[in-house]
C-alpha positions in Angstrom: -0.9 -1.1 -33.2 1.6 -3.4 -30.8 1.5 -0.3 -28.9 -1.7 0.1 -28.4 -2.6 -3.3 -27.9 0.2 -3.4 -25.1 -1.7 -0.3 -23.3 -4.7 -2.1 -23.4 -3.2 -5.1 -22.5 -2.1 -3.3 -19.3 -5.0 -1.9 -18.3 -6.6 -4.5 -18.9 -4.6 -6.4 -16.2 -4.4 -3.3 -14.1 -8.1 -3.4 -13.8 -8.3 -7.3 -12.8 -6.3 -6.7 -10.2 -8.0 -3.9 -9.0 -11.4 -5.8 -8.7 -9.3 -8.3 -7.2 -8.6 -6.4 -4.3 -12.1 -4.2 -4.1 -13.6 -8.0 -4.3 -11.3 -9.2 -1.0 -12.0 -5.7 0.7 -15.8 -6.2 0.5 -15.1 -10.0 1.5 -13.0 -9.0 4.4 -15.2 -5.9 5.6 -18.1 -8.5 5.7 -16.3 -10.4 7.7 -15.0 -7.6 9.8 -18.7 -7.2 10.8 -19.3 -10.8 11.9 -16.4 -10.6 14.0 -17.1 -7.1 15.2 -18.5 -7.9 18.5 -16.1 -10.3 19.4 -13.4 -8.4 18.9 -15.1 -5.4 20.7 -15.6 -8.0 23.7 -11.6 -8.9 23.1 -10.4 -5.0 23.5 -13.0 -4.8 26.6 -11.4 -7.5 28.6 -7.8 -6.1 28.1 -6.1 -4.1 31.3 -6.6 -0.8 29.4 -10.5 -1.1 29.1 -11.0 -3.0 32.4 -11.8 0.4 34.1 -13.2 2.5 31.3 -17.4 2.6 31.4 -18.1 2.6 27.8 -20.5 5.3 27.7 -22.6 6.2 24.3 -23.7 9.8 23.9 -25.5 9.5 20.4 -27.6 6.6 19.0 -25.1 6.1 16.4 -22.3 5.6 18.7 -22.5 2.1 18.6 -22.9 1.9 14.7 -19.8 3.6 14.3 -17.8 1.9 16.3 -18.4 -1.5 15.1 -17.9 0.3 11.6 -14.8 1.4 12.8 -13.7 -1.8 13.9 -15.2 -3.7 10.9 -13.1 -1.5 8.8 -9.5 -1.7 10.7 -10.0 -5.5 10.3 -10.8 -5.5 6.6 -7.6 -3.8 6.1 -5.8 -5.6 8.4 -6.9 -8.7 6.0 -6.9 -7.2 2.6 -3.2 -5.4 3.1 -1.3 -8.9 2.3 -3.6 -9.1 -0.7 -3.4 -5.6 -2.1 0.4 -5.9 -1.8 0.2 -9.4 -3.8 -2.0 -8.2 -6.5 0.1 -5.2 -6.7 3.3 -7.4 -7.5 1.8 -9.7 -9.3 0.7 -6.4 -11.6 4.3 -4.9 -11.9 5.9 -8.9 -12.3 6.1 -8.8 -15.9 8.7 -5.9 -15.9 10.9 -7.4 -13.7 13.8 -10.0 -13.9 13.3 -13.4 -12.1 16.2 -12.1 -9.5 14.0 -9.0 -8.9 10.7 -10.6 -9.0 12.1 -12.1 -6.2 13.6 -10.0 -4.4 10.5 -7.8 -4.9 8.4 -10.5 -3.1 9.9 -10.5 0.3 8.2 -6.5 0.6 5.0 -8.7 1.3 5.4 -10.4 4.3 7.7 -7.9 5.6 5.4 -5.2 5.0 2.6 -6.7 7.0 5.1 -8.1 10.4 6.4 -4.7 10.5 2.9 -3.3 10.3 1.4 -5.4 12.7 4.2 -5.0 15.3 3.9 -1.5 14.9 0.1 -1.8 15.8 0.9 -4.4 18.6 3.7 -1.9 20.8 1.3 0.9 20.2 -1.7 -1.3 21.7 0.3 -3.1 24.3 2.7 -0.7 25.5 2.1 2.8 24.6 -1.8 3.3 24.2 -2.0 2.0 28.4 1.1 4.4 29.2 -1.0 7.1 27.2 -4.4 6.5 29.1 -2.6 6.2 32.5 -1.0 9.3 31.7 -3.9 11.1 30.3 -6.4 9.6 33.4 -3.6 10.9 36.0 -3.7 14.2 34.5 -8.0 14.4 34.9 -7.9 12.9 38.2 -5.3 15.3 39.6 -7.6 18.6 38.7 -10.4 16.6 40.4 -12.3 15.8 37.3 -15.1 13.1 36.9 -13.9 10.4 34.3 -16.7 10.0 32.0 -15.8 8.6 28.8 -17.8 7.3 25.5 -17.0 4.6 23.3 -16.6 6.7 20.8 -13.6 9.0 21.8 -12.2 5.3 23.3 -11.8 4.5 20.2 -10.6 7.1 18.3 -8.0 8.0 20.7 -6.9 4.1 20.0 -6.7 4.7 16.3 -5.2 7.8 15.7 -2.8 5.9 18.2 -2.2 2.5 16.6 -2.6 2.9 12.8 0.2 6.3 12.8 2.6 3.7 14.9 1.8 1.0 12.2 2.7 3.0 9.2 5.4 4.1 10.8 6.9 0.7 11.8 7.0 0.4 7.7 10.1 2.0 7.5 12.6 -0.6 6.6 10.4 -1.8 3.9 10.3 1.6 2.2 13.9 2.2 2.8 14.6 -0.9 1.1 12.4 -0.3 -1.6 13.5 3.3 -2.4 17.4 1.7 -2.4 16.5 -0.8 -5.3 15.1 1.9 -6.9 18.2 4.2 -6.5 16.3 6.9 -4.8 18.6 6.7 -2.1 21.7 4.9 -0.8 23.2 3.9 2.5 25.9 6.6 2.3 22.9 9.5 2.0 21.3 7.9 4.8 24.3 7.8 6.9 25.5 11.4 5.8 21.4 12.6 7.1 21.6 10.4 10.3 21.1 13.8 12.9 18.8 15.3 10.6 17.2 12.0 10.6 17.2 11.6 14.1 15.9 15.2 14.8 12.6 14.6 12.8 12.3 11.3 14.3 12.3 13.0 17.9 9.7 15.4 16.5 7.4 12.3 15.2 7.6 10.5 18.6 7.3 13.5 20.7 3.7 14.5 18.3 2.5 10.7 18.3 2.8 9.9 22.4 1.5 12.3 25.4 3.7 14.6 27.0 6.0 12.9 29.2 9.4 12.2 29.4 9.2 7.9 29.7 6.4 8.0 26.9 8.1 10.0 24.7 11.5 7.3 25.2 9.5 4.6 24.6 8.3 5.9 21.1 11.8 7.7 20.1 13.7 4.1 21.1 12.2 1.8 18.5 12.2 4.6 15.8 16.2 4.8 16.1 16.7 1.2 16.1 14.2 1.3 13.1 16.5 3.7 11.4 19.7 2.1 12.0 17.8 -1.5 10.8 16.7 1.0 7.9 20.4 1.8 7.2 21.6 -1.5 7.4 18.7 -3.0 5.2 20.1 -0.4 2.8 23.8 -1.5 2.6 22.2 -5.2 2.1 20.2 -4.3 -0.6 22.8 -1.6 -2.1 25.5 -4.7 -2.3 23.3 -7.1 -3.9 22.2 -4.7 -6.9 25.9 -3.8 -7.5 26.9 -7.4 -7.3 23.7 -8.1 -10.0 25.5 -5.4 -12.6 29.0 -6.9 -12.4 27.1 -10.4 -12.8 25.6 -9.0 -16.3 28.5 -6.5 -17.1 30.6 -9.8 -17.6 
């Protein structure tokens, strides 16, 4: 009966949470369609839009972008939540020291994220359009381009970048979960580094000083990735030997 009533207990909680977050999602998508516009205004003004015509070549052109939009701000807002609901949910099962510890995977989470989204935006998305509006100019193409396209190009840019700007966090993460250690990660380093080449060379155009400027960052990211994994590796070994005593 304890059983049971823990199980329901659970889900229960599980499900508050969960409303929680769908709640602060609506919230925020809401308010990523009042801001919509200005923000559309924003990404107009910038360098990289200055001498793009944004074309529409459907009637729901428009619609979708400020859905698009409306939506990459809503989870821009409810990420910090969703990550704060979801500790609060596994709390309970922790100690105070990993309760903690645990909570620090918030904020990191989202600074990592959003400088992931801000070098992709700022630095690589221009080098890509330059590269990319270079290419159509030099086969004597007419540029012609639609809001639409603008903007998926962007996103299928910025989030990938984003997500992978996480990696710390997960590395971290998996280490206090004793999926892996620093030692595997050092042992894997070229195998690491090979796939991390492949990633940046499939995430930026085909060039030499775009594809640099992506596989950079994601070596420092590893190494910072290694190193947060020795921190974190010491200070669960140094939390046994405090309660094996």
């Amino acid at each position: 009966m304890d059983k049971q009533e823990t199980v329901v207990e659970h889900l229960a909680e599980l499900r508050k949470r969960l409303i929680i977050i769908v709640v602060a999602f609506a919230i925020s998508l809401g308010i990523g369609f009042a801001t919509a516009e200005r923000t559309l205004q924003f990404i107009k003004m910038q360098p990289t839009a200055a001498h793009v015509e944004w074309n529409v070549f459907a009637y729901t052109d428009g619609i979708m972008i400020y859905l698009k939009c409306a939506l990459l701000l809503a989870l821009l807002i409810t990420l910090p939540i969703a990550l704060y609901q979801i500790w609060q949910f596994v709390k309970p099962g922790l100690s105070q020291q990993e309760a903690k510890g645990t909570f620090f995977f918030i904020p990191a989470s989202c600074l990592l994220f959003a400088a992931g989204v801000s070098f992709s935006y700022f630095i690589l998305f221009p080098l890509m359009l330059n590269f990319m509006s270079g290419i159509n100019q030099s086969i004597g193409a007419t540029e012609t381009y639609g809001m639409s396209q603008y903007f998926t190009f962007m996103f299928n840019l910025i989030i990938p970048v984003g997500i992978v700007f996480e990696m710390p966090v997960v590395i971290m993460f998996l280490t206090k979960l004793g999926i892996v250690t620093p030692f595997t990660l050092r042992k894997m380093r070229k195998v690491a580094y090979f796939v991390l080449v492949v990633v940046g060379v499939l995430i930026s155009p085909p060039d030499f000083i775009s594809d640099i400027l992506i596989i950079i960052p994601l070596f420092i990211l590893f190494e910072i990735s290694i190193f947060v994994s020795s921190w974190t590796y010491r200070r669960k070994l140094k939390h046994y030997e405090e309660l094996a005593k």
